[in-house]
C-alpha positions in Angstrom: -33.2 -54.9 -28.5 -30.0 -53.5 -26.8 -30.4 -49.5 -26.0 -27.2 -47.7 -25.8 -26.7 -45.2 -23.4 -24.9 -42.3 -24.4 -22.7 -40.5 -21.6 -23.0 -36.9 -20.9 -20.9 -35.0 -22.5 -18.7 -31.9 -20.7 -16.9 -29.5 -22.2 -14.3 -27.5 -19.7 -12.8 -24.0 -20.9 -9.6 -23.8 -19.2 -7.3 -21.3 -21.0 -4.4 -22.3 -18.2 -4.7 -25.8 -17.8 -2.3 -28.9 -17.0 0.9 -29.1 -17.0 0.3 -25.2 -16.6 0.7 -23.5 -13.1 -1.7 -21.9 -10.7 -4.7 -22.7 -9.6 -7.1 -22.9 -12.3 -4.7 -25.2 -14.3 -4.5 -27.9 -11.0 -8.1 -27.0 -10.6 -9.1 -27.4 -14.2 -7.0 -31.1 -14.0 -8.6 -32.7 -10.9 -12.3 -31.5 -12.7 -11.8 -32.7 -15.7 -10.6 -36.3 -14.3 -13.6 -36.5 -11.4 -16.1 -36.1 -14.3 -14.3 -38.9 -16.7 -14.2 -41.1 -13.4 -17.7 -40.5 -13.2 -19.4 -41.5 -16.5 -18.9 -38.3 -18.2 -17.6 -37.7 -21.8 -15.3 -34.5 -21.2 -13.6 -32.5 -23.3 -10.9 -29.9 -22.8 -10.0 -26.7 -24.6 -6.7 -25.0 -23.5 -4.4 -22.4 -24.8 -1.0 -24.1 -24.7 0.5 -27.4 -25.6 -1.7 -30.8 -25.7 -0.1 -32.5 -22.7 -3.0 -35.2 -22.5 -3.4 -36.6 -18.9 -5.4 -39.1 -19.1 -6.7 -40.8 -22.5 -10.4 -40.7 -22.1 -10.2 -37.2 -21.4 -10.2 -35.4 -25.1 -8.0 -32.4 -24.9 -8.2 -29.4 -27.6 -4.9 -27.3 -27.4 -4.9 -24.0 -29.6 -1.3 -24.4 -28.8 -0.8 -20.5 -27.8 2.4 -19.2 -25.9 2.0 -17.4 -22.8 2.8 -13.9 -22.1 2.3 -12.5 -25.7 2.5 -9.1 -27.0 -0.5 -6.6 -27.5 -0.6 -7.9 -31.6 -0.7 -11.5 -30.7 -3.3 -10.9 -27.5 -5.9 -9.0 -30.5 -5.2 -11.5 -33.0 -6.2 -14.2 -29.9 -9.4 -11.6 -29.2 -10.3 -12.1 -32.9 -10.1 -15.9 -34.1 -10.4 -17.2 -30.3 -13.9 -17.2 -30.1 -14.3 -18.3 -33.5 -12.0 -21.4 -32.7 -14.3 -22.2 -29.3 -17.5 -21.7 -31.0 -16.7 -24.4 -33.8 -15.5 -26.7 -30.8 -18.9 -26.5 -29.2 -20.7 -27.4 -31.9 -18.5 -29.6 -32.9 -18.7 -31.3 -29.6 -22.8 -30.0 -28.6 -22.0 -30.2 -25.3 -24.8 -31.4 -22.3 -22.9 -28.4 -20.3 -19.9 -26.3 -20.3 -17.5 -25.4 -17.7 -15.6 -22.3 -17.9 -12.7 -22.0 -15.8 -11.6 -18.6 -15.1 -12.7 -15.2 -16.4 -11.3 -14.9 -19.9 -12.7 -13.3 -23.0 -13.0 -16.7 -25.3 -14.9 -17.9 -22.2 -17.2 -15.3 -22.2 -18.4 -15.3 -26.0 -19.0 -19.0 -25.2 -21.1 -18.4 -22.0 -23.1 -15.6 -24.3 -23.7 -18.1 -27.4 -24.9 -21.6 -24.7 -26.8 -18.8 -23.4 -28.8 -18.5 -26.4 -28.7 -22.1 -27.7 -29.9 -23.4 -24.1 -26.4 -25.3 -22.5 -26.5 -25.2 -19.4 -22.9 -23.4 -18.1 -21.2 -22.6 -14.6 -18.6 -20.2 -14.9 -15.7 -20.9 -12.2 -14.8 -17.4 -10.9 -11.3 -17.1 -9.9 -10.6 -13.1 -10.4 -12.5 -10.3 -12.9 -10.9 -7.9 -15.3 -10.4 -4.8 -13.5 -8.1 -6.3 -10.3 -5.7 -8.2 -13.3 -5.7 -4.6 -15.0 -4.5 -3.2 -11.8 -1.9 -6.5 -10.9 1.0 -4.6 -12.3 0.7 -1.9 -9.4 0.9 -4.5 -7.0 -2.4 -2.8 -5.7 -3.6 -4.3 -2.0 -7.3 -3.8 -2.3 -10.5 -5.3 -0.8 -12.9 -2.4 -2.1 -13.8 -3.5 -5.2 -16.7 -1.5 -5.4 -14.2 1.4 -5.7 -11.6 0.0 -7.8 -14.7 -0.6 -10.7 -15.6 3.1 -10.6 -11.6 4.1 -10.4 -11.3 5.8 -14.4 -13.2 5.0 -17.7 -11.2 1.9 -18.3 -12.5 0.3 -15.1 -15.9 1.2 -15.7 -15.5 0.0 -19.2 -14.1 -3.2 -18.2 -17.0 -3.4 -15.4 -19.5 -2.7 -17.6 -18.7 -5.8 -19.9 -17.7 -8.3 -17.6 -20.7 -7.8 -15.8 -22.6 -8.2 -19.2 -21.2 -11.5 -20.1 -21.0 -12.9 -16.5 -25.1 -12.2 -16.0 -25.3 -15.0 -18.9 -24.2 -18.1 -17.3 -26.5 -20.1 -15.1 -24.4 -20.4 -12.3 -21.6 -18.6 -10.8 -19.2 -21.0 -9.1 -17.0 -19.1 -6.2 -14.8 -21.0 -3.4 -15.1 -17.7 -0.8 -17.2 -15.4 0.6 -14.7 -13.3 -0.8 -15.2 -13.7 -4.1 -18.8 -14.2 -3.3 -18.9 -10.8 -2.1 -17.3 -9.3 -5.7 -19.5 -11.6 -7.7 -22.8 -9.6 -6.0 -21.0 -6.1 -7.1 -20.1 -7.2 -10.4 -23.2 -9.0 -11.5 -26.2 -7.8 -9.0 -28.3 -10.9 -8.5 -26.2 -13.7 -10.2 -27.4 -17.6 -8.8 -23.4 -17.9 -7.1 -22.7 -21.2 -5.6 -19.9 -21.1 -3.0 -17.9 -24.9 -3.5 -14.5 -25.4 -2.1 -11.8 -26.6 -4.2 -11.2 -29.7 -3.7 -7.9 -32.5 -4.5 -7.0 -35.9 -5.2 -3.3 -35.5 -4.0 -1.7 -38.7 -3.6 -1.6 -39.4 0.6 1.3 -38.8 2.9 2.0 -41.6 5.3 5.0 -40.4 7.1 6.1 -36.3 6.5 9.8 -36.2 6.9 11.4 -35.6 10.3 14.4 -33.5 9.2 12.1 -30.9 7.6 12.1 -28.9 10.8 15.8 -29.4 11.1 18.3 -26.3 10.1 18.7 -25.3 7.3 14.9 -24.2 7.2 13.5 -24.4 4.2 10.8 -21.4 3.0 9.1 -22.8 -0.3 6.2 -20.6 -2.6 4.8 -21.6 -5.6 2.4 -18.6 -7.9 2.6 -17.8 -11.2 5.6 -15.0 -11.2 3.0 -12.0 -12.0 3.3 -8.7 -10.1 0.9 -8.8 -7.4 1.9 -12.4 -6.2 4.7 -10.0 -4.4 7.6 -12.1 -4.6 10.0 -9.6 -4.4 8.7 -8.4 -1.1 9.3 -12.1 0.3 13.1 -11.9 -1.2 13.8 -9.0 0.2 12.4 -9.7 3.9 14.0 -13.3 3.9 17.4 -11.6 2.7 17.4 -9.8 6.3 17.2 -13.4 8.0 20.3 -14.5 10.3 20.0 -17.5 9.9 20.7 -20.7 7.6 17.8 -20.9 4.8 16.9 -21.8 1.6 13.8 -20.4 -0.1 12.5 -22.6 -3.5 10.1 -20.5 -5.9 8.4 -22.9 -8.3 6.6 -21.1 -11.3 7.1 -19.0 -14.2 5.8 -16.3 -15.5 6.8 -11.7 -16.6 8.6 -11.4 -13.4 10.9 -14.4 -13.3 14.1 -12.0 -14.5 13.6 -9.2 -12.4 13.3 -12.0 -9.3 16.6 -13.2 -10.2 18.3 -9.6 -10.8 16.6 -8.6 -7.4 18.4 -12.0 -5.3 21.6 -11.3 -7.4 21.6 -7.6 -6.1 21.0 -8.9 -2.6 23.8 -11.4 -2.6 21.6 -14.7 -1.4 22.0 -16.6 -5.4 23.2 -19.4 -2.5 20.3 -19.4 -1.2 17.4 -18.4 -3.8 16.4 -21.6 -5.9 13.6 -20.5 -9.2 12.9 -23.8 -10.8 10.0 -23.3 -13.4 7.8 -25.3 -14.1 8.3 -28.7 -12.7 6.2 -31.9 -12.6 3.5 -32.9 -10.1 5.3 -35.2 -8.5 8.7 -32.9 -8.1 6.2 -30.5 -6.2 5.0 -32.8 -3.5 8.3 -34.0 -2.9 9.4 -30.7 -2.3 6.7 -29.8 -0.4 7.3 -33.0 1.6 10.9 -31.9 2.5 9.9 -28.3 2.9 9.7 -26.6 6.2 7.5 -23.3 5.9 5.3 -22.6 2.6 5.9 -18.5 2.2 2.6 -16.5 0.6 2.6 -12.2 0.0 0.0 -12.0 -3.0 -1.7 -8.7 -2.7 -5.4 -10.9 -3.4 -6.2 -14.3 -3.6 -9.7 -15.9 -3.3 -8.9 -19.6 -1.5 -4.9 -20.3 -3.8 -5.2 -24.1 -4.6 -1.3 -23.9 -3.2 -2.4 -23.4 -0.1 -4.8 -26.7 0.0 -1.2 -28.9 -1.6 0.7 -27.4 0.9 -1.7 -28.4 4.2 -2.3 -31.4 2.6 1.3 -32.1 2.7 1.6 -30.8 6.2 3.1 -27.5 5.9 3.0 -24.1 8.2 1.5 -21.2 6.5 3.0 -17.7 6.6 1.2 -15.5 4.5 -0.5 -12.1 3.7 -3.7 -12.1 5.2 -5.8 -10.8 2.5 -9.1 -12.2 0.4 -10.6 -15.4 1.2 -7.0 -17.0 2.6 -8.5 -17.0 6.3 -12.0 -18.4 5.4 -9.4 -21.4 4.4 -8.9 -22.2 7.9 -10.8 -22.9 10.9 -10.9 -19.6 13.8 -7.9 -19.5 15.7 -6.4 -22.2 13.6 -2.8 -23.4 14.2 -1.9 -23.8 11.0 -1.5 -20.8 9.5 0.4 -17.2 10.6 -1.7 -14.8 8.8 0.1 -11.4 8.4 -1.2 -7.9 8.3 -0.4 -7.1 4.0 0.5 -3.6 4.5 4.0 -3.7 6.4 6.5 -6.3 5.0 8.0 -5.6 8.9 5.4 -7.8 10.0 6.2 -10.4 7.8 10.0 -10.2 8.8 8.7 -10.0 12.7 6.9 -13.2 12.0 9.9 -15.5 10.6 13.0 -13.7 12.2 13.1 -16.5 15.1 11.8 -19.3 13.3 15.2 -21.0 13.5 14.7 -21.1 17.6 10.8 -22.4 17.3 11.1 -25.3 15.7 8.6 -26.9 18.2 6.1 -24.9 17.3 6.3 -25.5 13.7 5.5 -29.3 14.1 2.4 -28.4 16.0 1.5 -26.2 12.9 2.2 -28.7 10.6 0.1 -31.4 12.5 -2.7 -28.6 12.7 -2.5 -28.3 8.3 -2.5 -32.2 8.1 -5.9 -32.1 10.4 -7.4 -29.0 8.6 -6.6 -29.6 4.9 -8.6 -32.9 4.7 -12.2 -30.7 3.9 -10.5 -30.3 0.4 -10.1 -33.6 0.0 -12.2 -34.5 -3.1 -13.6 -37.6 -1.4 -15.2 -34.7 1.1 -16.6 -32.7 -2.0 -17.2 -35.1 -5.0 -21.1 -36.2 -4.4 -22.0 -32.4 -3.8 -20.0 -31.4 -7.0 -21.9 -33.8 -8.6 -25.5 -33.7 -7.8 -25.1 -30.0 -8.2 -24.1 -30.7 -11.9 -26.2 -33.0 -12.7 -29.1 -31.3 -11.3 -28.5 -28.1 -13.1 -28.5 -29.7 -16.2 -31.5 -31.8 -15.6 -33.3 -27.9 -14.8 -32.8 -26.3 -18.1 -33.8 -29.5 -20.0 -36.6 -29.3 -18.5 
């Protein structure tokens, strides 16, 4: 008599997922493929477009626009979690994934909570630092910011109620360990690094540390990314550059007012969103990948960027320099507060070209701990251990 096996089934809530930018849509892409390439049945819910990227992976798009107004957002509040419930028990899950802090997310954690699905909720950022992003706030006390006014300490209050119902808390920092322990007292956290399966680079080209030098960044174009600030500093530069800014996102026409103002159109590039593969090859050609977020746990940019052997400049704030190894080579981290600094820190790149191979050899050696061979049988056995403890 033949017994057939069923697979285990995954569901992965990722609101931002691929062809999306940021993190937790690159994130949310290599996940969701590691799991299909290891015997699991995964499914996908998303907000925007079904863009399938591989077809044993079932995506479910609620095909949503981003940026919406206050009406739509409600309206999404309202018939979201409705929409995710009837795909989980549509799908009954073995576990459930959630990828990011988002409100659909967190009805779902509360309802596998009570029907017994195991879930890890990825934590990227909480609700009361994305309420403050359009200040552009530098802040490392969270403790403080949660007890700021009433709507902090209202957002606190219910974050921390949702996020105490998932069975694991899954952070990539001590950083964002650290504001997982305030926000939820004694959740079970488990710190994983990202990790990639970027396609390898054999031979980095020569003439990217050749003039003109090129400064690349790619965010989604919110607020507290800070891209204005890295505009303005590079507009004070003497010498020949170009600077690329992949992404979109609310900021994207004030950007371009800002480098029309400042006379450098010639040399400011914004090209969207743009395919995987465009990326790398910019990244390949690139000569200095630019970062002055005002909070960032470990940015998955930063892992394509040393994996494609660039030098780091960037605000040193969050979990950026757990990234790196002590007194690393790779990266120029940069005290946030004083955009001087940052211009003191590129001003005379154009005479220290030398130096910038060595850092780019240092990011080639350093960004191989992200590589997913290095991470995959720990993500894994973690996974499949957890589920195997709440059968049981």
């Amino acid at each position: 008599m033949n017994t057939r096996i069923e697979k285990q089934k995954v569901l992965l809530f990722s609101p931002i997922f691929y062809p999306d930018t940021g993190g937790p849509a690159i994130q949310g892409k290599f996940l969701a493929e590691m799991l299909q390439q290891n015997g699991f049945l995964v499914y996908v819910i998303k907000f925007g477009p079904n863009d399938l990227i591989n077809s044993d992976i079932n995506i479910f798009s609620l095909n949503w626009l981003p940026n919406p107004d206050f009406g739509e957002r409600l309206y999404r509040w309202l018939i979201g979690p409705i929409i995710s419930t009837f795909y989980l028990f549509k799908i009954r899950p073995n576990l459930v994934i959630v990828n990011s802090v988002f409100w659909n997310g967190m009805i779902m954690g509360l309802i596998c909570r009570l029907v017994r699905i195991p879930t890890i909720l990825k934590f990227a950022g909480d609700w009361v630092f994305e309420n403050l992003t359009t200040h552009k706030k530098l802040n490392v006390d969270f403790e403080e910011i949660y007890k700021e006014n009433i709507i902090n300490k209202l957002l606190f209050r219910l974050e921390k109620y949702f996020v105490s119902k998932f069975n694991v808390v899954w952070v990539i920092s001590n950083f964002r360990k650290k504001n997982v322990e305030l926000l939820t007292g004694k959740p079970r956290i488990w710190l994983q690094n990202n990790f990639h399966n970027l396609p390898e680079v054999f031979k980095p080209n020569p003439n990217r540390f050749k003039s003109p030098i090129v400064f690349v960044t790619a965010a989604r174009l919110i607020p507290h990314k800070r891209i204005d600030v890295l505009i303005d500093t590079l507009s004070k530069l003497n010498y020949d550059y170009k600077f690329i800014i992949v992404g979109e996102g609310s900021e994207i026409s004030n950007l371009r007012e800002l480098a029309s103002s400042l006379n450098i159109n010639n040399k400011v590039f914004f090209l969207g969103k743009i395919s995987s593969n465009l990326l790398y090859q910019i990244l390949i050609n690139s000569t200095v990948y630019l970062s002055w977020s005002a909070e960032e746990g470990a940015p998955n940019a930063f892992i394509e960027a040393m994996h494609f052997g660039l030098p780091i400049f960037t605000a040193n704030v969050g979990g950026i320099s757990e990234m790196f190894e002590e007194d690393s080579k790779a990266v120029k981290l940069i005290n946030p507060d004083e955009s001087k600094d940052l211009l003191d820190s590129i001003v005379n790149l154009d005479s220290s070209l030398e130096e910038l191979k060595i850092m780019s050899l240092s990011s080639l050696k350093e960004g191989k701990k992200f590589l997913r061979s290095e991470n995959e049988k720990i993500v894994l056995d973690f996974i499949q251990n957890l589920m195997q403890e709440v059968k049981q």
